[in-house]
Structures are given as C-alpha cells and as structure tokens.
py3Dmol code that shows the C-alpha trace and the ligand (Angstrom):
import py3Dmol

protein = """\
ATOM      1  CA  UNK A   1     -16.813  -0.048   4.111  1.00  0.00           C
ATOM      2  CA  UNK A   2     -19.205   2.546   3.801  1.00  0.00           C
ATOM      3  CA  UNK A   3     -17.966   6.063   4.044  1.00  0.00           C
ATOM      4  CA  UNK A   4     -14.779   4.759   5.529  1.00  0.00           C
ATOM      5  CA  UNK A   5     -12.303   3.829   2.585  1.00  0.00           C
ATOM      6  CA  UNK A   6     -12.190   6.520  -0.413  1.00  0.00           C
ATOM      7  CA  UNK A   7     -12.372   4.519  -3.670  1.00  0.00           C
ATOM      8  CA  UNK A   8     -11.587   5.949  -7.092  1.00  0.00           C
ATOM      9  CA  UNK A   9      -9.750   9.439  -7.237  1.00  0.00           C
ATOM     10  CA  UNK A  10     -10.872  10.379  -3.650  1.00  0.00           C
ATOM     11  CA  UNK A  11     -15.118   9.935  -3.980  1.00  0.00           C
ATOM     12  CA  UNK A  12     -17.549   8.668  -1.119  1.00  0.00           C
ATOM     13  CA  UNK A  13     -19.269   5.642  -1.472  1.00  0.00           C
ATOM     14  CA  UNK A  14     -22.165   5.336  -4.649  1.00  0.00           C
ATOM     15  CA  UNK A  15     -25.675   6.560  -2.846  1.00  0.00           C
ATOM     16  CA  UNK A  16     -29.071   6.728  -4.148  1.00  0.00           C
ATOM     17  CA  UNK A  17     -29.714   7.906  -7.308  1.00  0.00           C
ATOM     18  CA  UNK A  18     -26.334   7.019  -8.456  1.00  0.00           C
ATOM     19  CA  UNK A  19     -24.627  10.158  -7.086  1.00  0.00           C
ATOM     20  CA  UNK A  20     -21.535   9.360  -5.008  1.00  0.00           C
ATOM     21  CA  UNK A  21     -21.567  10.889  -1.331  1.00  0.00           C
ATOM     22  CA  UNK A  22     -19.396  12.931   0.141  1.00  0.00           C
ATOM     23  CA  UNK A  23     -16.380  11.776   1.781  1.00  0.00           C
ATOM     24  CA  UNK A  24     -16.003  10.626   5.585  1.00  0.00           C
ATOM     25  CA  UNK A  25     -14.283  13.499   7.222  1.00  0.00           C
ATOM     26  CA  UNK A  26     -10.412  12.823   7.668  1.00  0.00           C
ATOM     27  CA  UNK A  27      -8.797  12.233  11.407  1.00  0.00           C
ATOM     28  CA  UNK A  28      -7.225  15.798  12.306  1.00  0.00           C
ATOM     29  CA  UNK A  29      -3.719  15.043  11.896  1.00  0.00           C
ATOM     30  CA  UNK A  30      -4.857  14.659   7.976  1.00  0.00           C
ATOM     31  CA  UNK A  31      -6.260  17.626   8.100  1.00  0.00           C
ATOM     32  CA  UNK A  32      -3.771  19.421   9.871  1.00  0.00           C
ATOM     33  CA  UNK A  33      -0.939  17.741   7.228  1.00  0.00           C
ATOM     34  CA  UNK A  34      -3.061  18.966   4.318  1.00  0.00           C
ATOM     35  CA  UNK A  35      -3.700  22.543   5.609  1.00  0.00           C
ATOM     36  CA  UNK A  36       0.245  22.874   5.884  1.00  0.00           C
ATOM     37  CA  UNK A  37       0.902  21.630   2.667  1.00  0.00           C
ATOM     38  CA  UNK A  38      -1.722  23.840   1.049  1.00  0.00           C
ATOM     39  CA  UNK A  39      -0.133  27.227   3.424  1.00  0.00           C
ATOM     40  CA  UNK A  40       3.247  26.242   1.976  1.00  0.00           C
ATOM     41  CA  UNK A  41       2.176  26.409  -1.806  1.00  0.00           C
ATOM     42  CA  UNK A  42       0.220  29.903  -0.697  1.00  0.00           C
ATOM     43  CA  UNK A  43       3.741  31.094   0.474  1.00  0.00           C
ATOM     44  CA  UNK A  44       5.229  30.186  -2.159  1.00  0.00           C
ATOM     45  CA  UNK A  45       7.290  27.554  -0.727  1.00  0.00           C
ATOM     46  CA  UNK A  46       7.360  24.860  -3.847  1.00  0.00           C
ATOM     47  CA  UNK A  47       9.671  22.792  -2.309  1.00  0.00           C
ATOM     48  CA  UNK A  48       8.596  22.951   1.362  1.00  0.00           C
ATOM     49  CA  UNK A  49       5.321  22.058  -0.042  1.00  0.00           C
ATOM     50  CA  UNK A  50       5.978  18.959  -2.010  1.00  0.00           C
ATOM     51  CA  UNK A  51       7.769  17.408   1.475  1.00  0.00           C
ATOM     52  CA  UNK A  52       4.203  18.311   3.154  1.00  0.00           C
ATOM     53  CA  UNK A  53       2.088  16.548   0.188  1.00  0.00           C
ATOM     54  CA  UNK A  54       4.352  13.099   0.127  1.00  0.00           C
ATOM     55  CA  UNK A  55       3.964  12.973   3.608  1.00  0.00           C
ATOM     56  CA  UNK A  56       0.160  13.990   3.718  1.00  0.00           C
ATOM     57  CA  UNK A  57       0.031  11.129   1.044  1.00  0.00           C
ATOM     58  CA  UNK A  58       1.587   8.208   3.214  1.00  0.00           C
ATOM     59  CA  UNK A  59      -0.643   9.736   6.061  1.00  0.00           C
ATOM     60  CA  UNK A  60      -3.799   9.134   3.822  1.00  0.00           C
ATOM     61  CA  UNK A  61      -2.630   5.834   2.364  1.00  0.00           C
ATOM     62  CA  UNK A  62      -2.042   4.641   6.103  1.00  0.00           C
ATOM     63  CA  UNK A  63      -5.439   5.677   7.201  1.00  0.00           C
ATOM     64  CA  UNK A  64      -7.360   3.711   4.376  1.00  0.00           C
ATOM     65  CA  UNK A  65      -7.908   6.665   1.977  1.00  0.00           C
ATOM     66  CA  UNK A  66      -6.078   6.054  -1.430  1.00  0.00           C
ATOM     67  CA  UNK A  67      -7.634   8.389  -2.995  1.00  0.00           C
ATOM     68  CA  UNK A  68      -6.733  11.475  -1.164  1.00  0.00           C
ATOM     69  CA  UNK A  69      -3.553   9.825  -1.001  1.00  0.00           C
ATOM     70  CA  UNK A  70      -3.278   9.353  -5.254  1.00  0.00           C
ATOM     71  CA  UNK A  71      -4.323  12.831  -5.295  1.00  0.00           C
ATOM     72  CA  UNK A  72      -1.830  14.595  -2.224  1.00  0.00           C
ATOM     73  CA  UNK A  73       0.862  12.595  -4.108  1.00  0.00           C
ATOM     74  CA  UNK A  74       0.172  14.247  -7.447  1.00  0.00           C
ATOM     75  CA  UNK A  75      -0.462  17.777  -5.679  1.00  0.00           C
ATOM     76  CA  UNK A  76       3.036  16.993  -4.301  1.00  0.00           C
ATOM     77  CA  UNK A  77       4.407  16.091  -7.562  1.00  0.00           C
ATOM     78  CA  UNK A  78       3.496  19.107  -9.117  1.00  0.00           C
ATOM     79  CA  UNK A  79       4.858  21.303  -6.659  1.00  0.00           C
ATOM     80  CA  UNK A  80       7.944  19.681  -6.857  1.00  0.00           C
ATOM     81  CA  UNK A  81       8.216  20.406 -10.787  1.00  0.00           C
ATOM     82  CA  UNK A  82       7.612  24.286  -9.699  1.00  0.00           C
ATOM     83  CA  UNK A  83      10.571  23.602  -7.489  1.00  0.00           C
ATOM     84  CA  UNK A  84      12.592  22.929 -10.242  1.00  0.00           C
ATOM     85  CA  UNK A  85      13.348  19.124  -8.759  1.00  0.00           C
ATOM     86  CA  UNK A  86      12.139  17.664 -12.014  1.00  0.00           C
ATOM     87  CA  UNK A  87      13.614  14.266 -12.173  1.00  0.00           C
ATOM     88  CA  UNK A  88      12.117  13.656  -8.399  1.00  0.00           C
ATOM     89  CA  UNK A  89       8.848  15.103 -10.000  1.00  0.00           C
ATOM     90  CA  UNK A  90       8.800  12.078 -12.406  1.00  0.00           C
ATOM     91  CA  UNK A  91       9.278   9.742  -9.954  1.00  0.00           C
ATOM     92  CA  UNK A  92       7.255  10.985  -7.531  1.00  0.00           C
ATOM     93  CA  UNK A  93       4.537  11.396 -10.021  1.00  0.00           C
ATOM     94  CA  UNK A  94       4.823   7.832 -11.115  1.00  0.00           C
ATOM     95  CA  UNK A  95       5.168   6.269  -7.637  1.00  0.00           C
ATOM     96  CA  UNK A  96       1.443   7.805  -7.102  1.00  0.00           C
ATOM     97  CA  UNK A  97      -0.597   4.649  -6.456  1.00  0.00           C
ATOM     98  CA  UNK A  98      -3.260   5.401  -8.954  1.00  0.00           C
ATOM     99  CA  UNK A  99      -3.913   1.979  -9.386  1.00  0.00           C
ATOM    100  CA  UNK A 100      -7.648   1.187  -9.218  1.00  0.00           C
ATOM    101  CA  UNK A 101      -8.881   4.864 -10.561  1.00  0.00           C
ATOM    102  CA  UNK A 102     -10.384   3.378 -13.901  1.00  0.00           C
ATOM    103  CA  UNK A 103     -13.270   5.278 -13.541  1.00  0.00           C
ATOM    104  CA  UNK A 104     -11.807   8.243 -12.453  1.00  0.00           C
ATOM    105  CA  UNK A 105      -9.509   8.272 -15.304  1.00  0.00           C
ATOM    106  CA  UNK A 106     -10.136  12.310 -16.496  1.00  0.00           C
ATOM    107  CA  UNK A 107      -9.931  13.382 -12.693  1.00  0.00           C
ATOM    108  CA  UNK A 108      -6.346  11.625 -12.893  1.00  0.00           C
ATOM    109  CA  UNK A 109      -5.191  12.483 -16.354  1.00  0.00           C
ATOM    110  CA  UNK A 110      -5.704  16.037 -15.455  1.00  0.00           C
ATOM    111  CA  UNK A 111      -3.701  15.568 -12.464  1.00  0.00           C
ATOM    112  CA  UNK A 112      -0.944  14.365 -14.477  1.00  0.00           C
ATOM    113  CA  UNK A 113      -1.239  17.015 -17.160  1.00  0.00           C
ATOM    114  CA  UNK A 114      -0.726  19.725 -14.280  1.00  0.00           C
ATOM    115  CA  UNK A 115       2.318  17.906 -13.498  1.00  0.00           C
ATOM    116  CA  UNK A 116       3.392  18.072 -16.823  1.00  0.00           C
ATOM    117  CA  UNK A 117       2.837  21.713 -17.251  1.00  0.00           C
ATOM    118  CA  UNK A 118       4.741  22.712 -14.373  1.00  0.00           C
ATOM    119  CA  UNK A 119       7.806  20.861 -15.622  1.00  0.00           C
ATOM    120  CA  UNK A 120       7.399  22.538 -19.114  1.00  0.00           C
ATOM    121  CA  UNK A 121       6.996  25.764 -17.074  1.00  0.00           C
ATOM    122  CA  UNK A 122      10.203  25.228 -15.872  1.00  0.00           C
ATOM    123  CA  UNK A 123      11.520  24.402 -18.949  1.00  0.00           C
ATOM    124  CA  UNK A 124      11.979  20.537 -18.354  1.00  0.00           C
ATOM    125  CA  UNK A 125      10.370  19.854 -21.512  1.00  0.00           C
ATOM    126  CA  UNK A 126      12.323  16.188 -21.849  1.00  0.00           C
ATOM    127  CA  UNK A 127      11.049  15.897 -18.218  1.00  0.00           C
ATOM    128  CA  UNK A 128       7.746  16.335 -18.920  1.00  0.00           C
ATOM    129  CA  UNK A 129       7.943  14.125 -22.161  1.00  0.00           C
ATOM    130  CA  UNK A 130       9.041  11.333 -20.356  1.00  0.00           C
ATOM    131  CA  UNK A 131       5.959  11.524 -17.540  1.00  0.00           C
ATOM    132  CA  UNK A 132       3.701  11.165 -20.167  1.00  0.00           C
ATOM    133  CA  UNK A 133       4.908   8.602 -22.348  1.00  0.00           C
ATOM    134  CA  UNK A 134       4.891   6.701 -18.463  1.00  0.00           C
ATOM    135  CA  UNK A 135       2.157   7.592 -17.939  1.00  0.00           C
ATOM    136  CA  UNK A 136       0.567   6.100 -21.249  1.00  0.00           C
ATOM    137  CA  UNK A 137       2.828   3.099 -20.828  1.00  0.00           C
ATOM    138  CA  UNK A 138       1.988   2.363 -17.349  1.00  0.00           C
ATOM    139  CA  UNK A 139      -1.297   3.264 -16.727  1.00  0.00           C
ATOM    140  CA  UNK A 140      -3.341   3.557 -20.213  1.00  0.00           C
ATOM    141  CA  UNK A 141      -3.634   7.250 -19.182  1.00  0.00           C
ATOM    142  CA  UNK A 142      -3.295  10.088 -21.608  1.00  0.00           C
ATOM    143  CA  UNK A 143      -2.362  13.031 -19.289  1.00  0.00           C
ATOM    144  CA  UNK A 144      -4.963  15.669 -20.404  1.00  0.00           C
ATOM    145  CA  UNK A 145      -6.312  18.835 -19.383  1.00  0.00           C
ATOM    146  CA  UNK A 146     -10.385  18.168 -19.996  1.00  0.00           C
ATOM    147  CA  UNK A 147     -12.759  20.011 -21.754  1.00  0.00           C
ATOM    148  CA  UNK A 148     -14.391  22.874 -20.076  1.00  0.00           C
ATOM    149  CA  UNK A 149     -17.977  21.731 -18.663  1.00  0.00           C
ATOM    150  CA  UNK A 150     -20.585  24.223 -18.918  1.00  0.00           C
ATOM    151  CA  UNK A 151     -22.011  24.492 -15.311  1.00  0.00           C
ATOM    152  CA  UNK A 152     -25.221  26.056 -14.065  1.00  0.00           C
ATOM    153  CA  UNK A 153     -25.957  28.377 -11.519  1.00  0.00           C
ATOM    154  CA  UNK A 154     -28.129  25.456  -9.916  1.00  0.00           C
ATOM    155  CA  UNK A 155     -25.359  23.222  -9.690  1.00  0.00           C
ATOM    156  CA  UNK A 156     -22.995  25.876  -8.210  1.00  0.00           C
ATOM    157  CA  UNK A 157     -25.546  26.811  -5.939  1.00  0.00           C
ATOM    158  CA  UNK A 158     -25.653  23.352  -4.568  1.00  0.00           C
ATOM    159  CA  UNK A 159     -21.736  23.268  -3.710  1.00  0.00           C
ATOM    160  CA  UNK A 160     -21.036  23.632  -0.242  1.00  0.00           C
ATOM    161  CA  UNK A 161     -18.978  26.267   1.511  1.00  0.00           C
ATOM    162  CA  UNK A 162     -16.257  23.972   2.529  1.00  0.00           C
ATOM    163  CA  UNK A 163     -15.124  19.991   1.974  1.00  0.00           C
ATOM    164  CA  UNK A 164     -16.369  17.660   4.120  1.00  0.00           C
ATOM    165  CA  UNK A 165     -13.577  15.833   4.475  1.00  0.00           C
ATOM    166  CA  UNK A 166     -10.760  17.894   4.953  1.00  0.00           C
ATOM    167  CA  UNK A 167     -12.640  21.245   5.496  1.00  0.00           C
ATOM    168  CA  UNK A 168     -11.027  22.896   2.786  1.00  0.00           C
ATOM    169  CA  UNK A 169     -12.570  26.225   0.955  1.00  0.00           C
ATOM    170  CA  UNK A 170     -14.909  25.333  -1.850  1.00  0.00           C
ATOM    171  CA  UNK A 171     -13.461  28.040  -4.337  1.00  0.00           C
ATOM    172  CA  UNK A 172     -14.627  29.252  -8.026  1.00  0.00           C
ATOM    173  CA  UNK A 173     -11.916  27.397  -8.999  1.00  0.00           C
ATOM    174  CA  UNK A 174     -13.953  24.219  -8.439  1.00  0.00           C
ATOM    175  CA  UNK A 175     -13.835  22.208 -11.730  1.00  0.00           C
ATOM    176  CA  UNK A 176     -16.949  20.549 -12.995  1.00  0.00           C
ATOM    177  CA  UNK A 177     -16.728  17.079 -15.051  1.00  0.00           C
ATOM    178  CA  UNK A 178     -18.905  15.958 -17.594  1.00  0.00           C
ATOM    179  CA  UNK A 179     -21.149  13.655 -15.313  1.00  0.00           C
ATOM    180  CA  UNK A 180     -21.973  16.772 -13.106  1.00  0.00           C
ATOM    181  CA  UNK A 181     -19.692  16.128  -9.781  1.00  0.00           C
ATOM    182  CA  UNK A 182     -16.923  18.207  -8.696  1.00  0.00           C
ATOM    183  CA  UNK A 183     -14.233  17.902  -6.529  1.00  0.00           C
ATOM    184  CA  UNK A 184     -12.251  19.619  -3.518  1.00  0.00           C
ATOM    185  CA  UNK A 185      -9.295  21.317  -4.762  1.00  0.00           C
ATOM    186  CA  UNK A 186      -7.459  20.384  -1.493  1.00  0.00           C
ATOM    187  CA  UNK A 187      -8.031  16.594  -1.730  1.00  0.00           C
ATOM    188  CA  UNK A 188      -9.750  15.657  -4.700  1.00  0.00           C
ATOM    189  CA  UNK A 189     -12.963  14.292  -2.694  1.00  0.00           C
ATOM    190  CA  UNK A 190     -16.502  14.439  -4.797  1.00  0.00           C
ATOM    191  CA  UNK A 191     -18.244  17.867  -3.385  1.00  0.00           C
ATOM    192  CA  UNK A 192     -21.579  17.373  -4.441  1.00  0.00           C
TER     193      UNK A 192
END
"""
ligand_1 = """\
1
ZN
Zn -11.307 18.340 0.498
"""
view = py3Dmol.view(width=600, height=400)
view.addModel(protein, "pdb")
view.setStyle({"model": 0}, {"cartoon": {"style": "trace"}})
view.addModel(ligand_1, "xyz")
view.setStyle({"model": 1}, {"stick": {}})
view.zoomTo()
view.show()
C-alpha cells in the first residue's frame, strides 16, 4: 500500500515522526487531465473546466487515488457553480466520494464551502443552502472556510517548488492547517 493508494483528502502514507509523506507521483495521463482542467479555469472556461475535473476525478478514482479524486470532483464542482450550472453543482458536489476523509474533515469542509460560495456568487443562494444542509445531513460536515493559520517563514521555506504528485506550482496561495501540513492547490496532496 505504501505510497500507492492516497488515503484521506489526497495525503501520502503516515512516516516517521508522524508527518504524512508526500504523495506517489500520478501516471501522466493524470497529470496531463489535471493540467487541462487547471488551463481551462486560467482561461476562464468555467464550464469547459468542470467537464475536465469530473473526468480527471474518475481518472484518479480508477487509478487507486480517492483522494485526488474527492478533491478533482469538488474542484469540478465549484467550477461548475461559476458556470452558472448550479443544480449539476449540487449533485456533482454530493456525488464526491468523500467517504472515508474523517480525519481530513477541515481540508473537505473547506472544499465544500468554496462550492458554496461560488453558487452564492452567482446568486444561487437556495442552491447553495441546500449543499450544505446535504452536506451536514450526509456527511456530519459543516462546510466551512477555516481559520487562518499563522505560518512561519521556516515552514514556508520548507515547501517545495512544485507537487510531487502532479507537478503542479506550489503558489503563496498554499493554505496552512492547524497541524502544520499544507496541501497542493491542484490536487489536494500533503506538500510538506
Ligand atoms: Zn498536486
């Protein structure tokens, strides 16, 4: 198992110390999947994006990595609410196979919160409303945006350039959780 099956929202396997390790890198048509979906949302291609991230997702899930494939799904999700496709958002949203991410719970709620916010940016408010009491129902998640953590230069110092798994930029954008990991915008995997 070790290295090869992302458990939780998208982490490498526990190592010493208690620190999880970074993820296996992902077979290149992963990669290649993720790096269009990502280029789509850059263009500003909501819709063209969220087709990219559903099928990065079923990619992922087929190659043993639910994880990255909980997270692409949500990514997807939440471009599809800046597409305006709200209802599909919701579903797509829920159909995320989060299962088994109990200790991952504030990487996921935030996931769902940003899927919120994009339907209330797009004025699906009843939308949005409807996610999270699903959400709650479902899952036991309250969708939530966390906290900001306090980070120190020595922690950002020890992020690398890039993901090791799917290679994508490791950006200021980076967001820190309360036990001290962080993880890849691009596909959720722990960074440090
Ligand atoms: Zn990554």
């Amino acid at each position: 198992m070790r290295g090869g099956f992302g458990r939780g929202f998208g982490q490498g396997p526990m190592v010493a110390g208690g620190r999880r390790g970074t993820g296996a890198p992902l077979p290149p048509a992963v990669r290649q999947a993720m790096e269009g979906a990502h280029a789509l949302l850059k263009a500003g291609d909501a819709a063209g994006a969220a087709d990219r991230f559903a099928e990065l997702a079923s990619r992922a899930e087929e190659r043993g990595r639910p994880g990255i494939a909980a997270f692409a799904a949500l990514l997807g999700a939440q471009a599809r609410a800046t597409a305006g496709d709200a209802n599909r958002a919701v579903d797509e949203a829920l159909a995320a196979s989060v299962a088994g991410h109990g200790s991952h719970r504030p990487k996921v709620a935030r996931r769902y919160a940003a899927v919120s916010a994009a339907l209330r940016a797009g004025g699906h408010a009843e939308a949005a409303d409807r996610l999270d009491g699903e959400v709650r129902s479902r899952f036991g998640i309250t969708p939530a945006v966390a906290a900001p953590v306090a980070v120190n230069r020595s922690q950002r110092r020890h992020l690398p350039k890039s993901c090791s798994a799917c290679s994508g930029p490791v950006t200021d954008a980076v967001v820190f959780d309360d036990d001290g990991s962080a993880d890849c915008t691009w596909c959720g995997t722990n960074l440090l």
